[in-house]
GUVEX-673363 format. One record per atom (N, C-alpha, C, O): residue number from 1; atom name; x, y, z. Coordinates in Angstrom, 1 decimal, padded with zeros to 4 digits, always signed. Layout:
BEGIN
<num->NUM atomo->CA east->X north->Y up->Z>;
...
***
This chain:
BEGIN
<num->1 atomo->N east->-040.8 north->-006.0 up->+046.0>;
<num->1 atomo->CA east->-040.3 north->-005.7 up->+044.7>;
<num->1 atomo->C east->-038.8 north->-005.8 up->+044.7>;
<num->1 atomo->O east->-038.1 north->-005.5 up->+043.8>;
<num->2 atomo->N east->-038.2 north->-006.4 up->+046.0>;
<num->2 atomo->CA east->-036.9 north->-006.9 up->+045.6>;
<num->2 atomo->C east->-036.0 north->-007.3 up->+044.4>;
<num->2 atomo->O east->-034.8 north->-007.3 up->+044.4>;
<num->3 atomo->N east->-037.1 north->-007.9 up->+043.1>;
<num->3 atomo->CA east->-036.8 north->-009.1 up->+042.6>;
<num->3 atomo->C east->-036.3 north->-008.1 up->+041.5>;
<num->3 atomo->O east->-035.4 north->-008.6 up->+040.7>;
<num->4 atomo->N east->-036.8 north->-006.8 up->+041.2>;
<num->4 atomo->CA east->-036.0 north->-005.6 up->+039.9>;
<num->4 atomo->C east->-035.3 north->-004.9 up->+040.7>;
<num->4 atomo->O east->-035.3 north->-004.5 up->+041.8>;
<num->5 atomo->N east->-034.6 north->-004.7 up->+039.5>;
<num->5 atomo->CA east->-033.1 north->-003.8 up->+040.0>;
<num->5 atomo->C east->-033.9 north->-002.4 up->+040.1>;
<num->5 atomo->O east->-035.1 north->-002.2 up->+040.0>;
<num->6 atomo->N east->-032.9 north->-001.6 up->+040.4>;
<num->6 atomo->CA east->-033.2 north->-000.1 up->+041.2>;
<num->6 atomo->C east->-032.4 north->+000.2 up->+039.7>;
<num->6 atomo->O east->-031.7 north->-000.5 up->+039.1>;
<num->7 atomo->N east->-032.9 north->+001.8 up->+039.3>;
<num->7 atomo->CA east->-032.2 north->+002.5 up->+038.5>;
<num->7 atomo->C east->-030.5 north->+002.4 up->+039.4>;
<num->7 atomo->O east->-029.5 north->+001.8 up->+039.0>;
<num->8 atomo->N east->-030.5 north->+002.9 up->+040.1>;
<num->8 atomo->CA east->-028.8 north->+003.2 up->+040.5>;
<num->8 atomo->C east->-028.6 north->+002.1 up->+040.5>;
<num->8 atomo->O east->-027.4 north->+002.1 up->+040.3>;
<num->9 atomo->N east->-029.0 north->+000.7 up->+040.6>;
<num->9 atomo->CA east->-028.1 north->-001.0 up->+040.5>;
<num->9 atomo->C east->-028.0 north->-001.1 up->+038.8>;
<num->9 atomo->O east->-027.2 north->-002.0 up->+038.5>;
<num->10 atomo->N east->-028.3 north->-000.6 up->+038.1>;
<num->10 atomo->CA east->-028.5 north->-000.9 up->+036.9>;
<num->10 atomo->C east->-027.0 north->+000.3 up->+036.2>;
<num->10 atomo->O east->-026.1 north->+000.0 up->+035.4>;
<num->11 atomo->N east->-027.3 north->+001.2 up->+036.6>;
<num->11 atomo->CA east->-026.3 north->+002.5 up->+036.1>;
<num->11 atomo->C east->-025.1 north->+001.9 up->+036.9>;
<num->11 atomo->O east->-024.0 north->+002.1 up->+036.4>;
<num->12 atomo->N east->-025.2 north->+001.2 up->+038.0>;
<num->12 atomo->CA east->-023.7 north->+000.9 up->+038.5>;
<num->12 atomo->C east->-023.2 north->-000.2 up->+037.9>;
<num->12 atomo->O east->-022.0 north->-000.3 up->+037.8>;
<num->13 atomo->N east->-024.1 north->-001.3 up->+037.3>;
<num->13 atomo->CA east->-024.0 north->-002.3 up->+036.2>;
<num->13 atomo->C east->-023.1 north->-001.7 up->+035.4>;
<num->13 atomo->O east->-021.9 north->-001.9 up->+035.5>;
<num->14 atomo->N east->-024.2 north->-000.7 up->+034.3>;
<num->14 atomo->CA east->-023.4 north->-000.1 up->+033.6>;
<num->14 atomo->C east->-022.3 north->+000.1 up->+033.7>;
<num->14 atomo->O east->-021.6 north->-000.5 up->+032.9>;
<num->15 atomo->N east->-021.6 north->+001.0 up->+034.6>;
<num->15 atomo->CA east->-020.3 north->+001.7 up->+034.7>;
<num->15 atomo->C east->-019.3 north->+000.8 up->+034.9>;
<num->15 atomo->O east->-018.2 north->+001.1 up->+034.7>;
<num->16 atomo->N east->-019.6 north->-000.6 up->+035.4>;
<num->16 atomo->CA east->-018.9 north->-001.6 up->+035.7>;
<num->16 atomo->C east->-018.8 north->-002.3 up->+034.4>;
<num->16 atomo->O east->-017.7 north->-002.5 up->+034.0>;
<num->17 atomo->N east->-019.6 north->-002.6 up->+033.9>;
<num->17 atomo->CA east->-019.4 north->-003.0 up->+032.4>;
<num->17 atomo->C east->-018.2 north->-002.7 up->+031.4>;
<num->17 atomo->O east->-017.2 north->-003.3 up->+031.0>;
<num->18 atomo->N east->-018.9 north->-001.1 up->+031.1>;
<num->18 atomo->CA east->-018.3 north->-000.1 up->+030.6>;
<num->18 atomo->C east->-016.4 north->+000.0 up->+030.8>;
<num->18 atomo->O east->-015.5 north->+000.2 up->+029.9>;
<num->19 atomo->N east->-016.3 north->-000.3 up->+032.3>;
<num->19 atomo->CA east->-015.2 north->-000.3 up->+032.9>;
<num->19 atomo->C east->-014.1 north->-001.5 up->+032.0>;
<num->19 atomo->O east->-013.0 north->-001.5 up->+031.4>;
<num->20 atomo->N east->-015.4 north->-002.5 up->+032.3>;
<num->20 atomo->CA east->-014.4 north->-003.6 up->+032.1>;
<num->20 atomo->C east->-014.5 north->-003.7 up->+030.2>;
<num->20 atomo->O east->-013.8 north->-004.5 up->+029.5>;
<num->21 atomo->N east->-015.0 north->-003.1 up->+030.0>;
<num->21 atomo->CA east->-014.4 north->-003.1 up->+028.4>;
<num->21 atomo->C east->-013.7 north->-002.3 up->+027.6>;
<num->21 atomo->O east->-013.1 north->-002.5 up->+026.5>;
<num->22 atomo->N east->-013.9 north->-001.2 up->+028.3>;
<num->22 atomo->CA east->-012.1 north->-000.4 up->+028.4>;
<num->22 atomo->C east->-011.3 north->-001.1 up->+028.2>;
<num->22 atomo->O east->-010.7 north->-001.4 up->+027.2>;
<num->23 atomo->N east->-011.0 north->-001.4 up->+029.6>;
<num->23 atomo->CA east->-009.8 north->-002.5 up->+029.9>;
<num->23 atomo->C east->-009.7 north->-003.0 up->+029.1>;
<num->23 atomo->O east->-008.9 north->-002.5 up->+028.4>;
<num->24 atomo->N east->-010.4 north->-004.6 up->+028.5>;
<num->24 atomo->CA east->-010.1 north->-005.5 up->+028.0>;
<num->24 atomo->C east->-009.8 north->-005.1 up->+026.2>;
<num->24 atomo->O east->-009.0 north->-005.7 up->+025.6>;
<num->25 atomo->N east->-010.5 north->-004.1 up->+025.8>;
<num->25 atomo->CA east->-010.2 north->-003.1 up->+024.4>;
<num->25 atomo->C east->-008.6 north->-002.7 up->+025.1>;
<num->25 atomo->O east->-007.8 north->-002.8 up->+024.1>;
<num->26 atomo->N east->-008.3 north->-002.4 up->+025.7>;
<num->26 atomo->CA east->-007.2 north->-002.0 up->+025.7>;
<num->26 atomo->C east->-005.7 north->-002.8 up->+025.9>;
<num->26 atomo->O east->-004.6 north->-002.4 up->+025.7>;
<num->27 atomo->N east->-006.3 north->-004.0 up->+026.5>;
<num->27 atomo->CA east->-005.1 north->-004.9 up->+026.5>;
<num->27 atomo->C east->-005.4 north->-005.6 up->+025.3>;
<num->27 atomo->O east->-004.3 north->-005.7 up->+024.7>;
<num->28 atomo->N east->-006.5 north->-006.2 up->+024.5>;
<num->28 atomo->CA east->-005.9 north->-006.4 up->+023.4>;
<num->28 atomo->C east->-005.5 north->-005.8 up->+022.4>;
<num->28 atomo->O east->-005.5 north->-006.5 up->+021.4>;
<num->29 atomo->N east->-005.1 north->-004.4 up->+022.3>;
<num->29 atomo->CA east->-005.1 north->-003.6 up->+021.3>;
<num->29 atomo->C east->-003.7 north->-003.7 up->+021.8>;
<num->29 atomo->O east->-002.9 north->-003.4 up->+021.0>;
<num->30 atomo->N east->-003.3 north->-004.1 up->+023.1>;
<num->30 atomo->CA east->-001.7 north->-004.0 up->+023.2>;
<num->30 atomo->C east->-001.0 north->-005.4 up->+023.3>;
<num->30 atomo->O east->+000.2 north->-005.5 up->+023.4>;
<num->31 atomo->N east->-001.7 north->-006.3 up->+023.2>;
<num->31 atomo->CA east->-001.3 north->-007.7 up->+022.9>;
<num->31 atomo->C east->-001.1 north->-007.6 up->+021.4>;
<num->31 atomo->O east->+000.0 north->-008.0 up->+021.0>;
<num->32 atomo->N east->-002.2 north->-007.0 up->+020.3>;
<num->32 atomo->CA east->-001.9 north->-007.6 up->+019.0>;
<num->32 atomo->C east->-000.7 north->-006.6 up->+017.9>;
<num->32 atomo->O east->-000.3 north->-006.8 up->+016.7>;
<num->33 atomo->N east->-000.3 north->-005.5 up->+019.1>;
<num->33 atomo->CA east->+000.6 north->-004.7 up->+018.9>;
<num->33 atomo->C east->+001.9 north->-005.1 up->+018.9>;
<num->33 atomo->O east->+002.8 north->-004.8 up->+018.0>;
<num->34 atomo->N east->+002.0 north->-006.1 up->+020.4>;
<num->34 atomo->CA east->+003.0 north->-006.7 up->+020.4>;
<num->34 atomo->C east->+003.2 north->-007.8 up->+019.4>;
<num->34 atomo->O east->+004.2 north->-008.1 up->+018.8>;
<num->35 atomo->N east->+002.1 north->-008.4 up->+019.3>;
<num->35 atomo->CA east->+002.6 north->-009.7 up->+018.2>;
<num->35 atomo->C east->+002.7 north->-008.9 up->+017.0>;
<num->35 atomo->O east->+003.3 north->-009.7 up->+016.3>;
<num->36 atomo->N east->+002.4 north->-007.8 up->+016.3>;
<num->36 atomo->CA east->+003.4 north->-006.9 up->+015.1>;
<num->36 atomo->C east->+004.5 north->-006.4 up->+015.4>;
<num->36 atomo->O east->+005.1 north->-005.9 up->+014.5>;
<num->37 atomo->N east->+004.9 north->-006.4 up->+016.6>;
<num->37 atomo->CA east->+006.0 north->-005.7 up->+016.8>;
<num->37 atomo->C east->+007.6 north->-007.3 up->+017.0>;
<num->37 atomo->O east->+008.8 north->-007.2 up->+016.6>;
<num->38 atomo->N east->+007.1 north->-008.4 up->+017.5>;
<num->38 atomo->CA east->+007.1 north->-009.5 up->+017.0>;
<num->38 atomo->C east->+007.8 north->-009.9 up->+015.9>;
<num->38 atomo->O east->+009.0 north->-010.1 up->+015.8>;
<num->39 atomo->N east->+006.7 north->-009.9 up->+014.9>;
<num->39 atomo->CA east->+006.7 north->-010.9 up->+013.8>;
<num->39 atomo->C east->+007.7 north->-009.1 up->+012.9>;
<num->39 atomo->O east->+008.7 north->-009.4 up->+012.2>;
<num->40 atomo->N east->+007.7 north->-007.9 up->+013.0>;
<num->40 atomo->CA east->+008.6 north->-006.8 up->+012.5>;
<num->40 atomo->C east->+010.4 north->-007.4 up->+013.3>;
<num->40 atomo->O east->+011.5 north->-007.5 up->+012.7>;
<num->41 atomo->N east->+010.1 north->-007.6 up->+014.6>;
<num->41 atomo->CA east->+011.3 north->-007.7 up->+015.0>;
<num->41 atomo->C east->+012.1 north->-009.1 up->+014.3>;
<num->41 atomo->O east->+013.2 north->-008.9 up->+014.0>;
<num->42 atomo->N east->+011.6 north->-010.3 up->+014.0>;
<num->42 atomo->CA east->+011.7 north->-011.6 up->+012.9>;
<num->42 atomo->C east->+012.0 north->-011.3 up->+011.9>;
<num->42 atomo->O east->+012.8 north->-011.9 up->+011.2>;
<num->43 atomo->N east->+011.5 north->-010.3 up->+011.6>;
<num->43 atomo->CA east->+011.9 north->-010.0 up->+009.6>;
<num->43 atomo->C east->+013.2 north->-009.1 up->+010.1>;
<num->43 atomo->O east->+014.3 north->-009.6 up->+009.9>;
<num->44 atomo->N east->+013.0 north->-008.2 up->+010.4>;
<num->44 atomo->CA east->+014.3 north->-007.8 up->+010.5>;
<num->44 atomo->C east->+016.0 north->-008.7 up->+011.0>;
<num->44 atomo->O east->+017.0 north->-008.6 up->+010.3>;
<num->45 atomo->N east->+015.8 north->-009.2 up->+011.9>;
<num->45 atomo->CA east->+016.5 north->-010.1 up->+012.3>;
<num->45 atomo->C east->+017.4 north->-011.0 up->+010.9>;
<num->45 atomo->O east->+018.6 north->-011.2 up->+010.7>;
<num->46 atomo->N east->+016.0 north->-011.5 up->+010.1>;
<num->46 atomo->CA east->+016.5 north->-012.5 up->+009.1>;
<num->46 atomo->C east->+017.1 north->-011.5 up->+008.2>;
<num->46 atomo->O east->+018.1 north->-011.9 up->+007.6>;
<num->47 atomo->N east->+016.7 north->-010.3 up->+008.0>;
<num->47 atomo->CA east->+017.5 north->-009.3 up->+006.8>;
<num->47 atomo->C east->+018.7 north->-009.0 up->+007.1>;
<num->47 atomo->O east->+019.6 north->-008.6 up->+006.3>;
<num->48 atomo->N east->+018.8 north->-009.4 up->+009.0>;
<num->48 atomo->CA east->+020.4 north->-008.8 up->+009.3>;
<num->48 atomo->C east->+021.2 north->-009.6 up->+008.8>;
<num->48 atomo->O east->+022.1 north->-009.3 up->+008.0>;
<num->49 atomo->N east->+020.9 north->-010.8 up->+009.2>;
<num->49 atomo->CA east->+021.5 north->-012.4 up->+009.1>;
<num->49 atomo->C east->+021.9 north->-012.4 up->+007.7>;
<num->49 atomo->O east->+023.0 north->-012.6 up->+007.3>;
<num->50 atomo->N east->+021.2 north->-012.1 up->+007.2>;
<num->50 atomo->CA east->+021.2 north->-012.1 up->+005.5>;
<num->50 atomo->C east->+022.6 north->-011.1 up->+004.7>;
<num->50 atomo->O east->+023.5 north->-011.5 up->+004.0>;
<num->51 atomo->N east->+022.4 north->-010.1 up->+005.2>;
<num->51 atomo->CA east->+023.1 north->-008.9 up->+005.2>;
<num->51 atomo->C east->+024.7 north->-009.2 up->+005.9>;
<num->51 atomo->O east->+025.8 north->-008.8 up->+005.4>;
<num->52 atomo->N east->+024.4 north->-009.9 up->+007.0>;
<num->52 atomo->CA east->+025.9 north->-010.1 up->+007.8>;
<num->52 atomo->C east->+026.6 north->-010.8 up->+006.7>;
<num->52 atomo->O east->+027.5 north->-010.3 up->+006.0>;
<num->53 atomo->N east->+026.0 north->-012.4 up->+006.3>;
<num->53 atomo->CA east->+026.5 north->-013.3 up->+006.0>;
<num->53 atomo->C east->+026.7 north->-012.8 up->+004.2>;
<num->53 atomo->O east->+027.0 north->-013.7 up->+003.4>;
<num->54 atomo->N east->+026.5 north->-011.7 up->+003.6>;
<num->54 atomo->CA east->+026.6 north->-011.0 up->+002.2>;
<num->54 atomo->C east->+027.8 north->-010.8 up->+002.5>;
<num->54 atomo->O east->+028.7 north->-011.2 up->+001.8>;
<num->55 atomo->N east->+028.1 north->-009.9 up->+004.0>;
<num->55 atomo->CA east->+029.5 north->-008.8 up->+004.1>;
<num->55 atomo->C east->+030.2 north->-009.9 up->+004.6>;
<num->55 atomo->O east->+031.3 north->-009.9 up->+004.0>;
<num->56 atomo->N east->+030.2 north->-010.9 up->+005.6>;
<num->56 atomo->CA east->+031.5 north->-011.5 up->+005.6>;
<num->56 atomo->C east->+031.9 north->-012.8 up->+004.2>;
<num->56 atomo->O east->+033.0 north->-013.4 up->+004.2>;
<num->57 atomo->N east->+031.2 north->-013.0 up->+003.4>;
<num->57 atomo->CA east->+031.6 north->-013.2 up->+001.7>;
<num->57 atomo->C east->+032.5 north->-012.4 up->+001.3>;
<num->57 atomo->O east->+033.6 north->-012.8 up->+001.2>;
<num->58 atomo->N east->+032.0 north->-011.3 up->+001.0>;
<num->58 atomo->CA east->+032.5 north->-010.0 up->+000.4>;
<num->58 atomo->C east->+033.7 north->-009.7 up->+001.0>;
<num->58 atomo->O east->+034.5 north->-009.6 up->+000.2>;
<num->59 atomo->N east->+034.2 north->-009.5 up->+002.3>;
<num->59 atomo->CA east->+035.4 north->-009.7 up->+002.8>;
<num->59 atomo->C east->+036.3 north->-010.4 up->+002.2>;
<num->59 atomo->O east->+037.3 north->-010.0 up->+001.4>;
<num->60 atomo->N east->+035.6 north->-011.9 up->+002.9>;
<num->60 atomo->CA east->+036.6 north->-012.9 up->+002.4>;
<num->60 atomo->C east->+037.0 north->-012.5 up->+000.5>;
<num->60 atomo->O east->+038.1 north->-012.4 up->-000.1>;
<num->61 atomo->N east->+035.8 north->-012.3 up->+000.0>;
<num->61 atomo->CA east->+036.6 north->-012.3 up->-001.0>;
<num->61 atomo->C east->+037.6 north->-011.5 up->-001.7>;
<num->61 atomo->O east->+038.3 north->-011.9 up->-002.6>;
<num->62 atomo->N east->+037.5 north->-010.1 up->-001.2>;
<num->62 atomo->CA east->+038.3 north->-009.0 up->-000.9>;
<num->62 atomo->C east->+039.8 north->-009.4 up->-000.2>;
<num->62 atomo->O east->+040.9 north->-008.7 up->-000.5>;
<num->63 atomo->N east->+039.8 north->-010.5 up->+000.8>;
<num->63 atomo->CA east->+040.9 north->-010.8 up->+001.4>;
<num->63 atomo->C east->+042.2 north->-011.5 up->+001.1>;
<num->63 atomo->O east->+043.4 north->-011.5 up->+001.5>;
<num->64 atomo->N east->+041.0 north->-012.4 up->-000.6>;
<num->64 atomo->CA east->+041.9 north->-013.6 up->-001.0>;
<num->64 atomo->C east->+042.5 north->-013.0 up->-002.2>;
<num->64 atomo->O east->+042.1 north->-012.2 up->-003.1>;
<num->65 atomo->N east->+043.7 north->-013.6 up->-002.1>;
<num->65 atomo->CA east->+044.5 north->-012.9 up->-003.1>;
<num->65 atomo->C east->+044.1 north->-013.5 up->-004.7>;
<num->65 atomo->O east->+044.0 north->-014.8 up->-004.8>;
<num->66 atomo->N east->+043.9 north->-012.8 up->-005.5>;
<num->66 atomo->CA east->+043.8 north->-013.3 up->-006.9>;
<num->66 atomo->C east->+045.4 north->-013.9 up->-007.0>;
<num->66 atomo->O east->+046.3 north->-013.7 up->-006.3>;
<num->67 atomo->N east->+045.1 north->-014.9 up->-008.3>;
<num->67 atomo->CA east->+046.2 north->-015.4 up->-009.4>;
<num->67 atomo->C east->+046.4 north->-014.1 up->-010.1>;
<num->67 atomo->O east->+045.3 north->-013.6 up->-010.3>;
<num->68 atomo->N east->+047.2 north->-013.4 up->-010.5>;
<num->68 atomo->CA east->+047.2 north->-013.2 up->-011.6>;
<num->68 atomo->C east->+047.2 north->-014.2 up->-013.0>;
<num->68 atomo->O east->+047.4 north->-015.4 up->-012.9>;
<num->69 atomo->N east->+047.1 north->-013.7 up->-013.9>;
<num->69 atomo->CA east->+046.8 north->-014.7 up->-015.6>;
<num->69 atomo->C east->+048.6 north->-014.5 up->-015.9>;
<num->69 atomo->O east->+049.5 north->-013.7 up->-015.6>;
<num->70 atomo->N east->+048.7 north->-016.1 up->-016.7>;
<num->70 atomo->CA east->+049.9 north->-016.0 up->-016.7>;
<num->70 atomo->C east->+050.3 north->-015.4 up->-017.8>;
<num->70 atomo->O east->+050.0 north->-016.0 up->-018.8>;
<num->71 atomo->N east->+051.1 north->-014.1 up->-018.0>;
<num->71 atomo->CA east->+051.7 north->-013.6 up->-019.2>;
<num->71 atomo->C east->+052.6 north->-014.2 up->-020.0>;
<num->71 atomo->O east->+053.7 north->-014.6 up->-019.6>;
<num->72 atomo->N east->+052.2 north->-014.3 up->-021.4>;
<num->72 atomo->CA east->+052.7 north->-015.0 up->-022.1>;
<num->72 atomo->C east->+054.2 north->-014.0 up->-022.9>;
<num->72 atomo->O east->+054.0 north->-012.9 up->-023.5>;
<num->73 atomo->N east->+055.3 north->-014.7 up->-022.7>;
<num->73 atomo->CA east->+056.3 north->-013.7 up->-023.1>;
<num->73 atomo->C east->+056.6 north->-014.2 up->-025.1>;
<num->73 atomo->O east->+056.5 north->-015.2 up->-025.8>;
<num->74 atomo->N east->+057.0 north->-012.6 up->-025.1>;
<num->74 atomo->CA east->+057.2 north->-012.7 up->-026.6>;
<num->74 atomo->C east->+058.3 north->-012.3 up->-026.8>;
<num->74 atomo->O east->+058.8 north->-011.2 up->-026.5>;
<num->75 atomo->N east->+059.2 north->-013.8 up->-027.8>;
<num->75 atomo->CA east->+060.2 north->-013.6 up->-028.3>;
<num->75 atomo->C east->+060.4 north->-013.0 up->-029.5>;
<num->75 atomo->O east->+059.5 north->-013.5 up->-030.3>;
<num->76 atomo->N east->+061.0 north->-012.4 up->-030.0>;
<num->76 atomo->CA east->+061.9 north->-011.1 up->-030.8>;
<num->76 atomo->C east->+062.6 north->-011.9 up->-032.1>;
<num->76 atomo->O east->+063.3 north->-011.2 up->-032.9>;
***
């Protein structure tokens, strides 16, 4: 009767199974974590970029001196 498993070859199956699908539930729950943490870190990035290149505009145009309009003088 070699040829069937033994209750305990079958429960140690199990536990080994079991084992390994832990694991594997658990690394991809931390793989698809990182690719949101990812594609969050990308959006942010481009909002900075966005945001930088608003404030050094706004500088500059803070920096440059206006014309004044030319006042027209009134003779008497």
């Amino acid at each position: 009767m070699r040829g069937i498993p033994t209750k305990e070859e079958l429960e140690e199956k199990i536990r080994t199974l079991e084992n390994e699908k832990t694991s594997l539930t658990a690394e991809i729950k931390e793989l698809k974590e990182i690719i949101e943490l990812k594609a969050k870190a990308g959006e942010l990035e481009n909002e900075v970029a966005t945001l930088r290149e608003e404030l050094k505009t706004l500088k500059e145009k803070v920096s440059t001196p206006e014309v004044a309009p030319c006042e027209q003088e009134t003779y008497l």
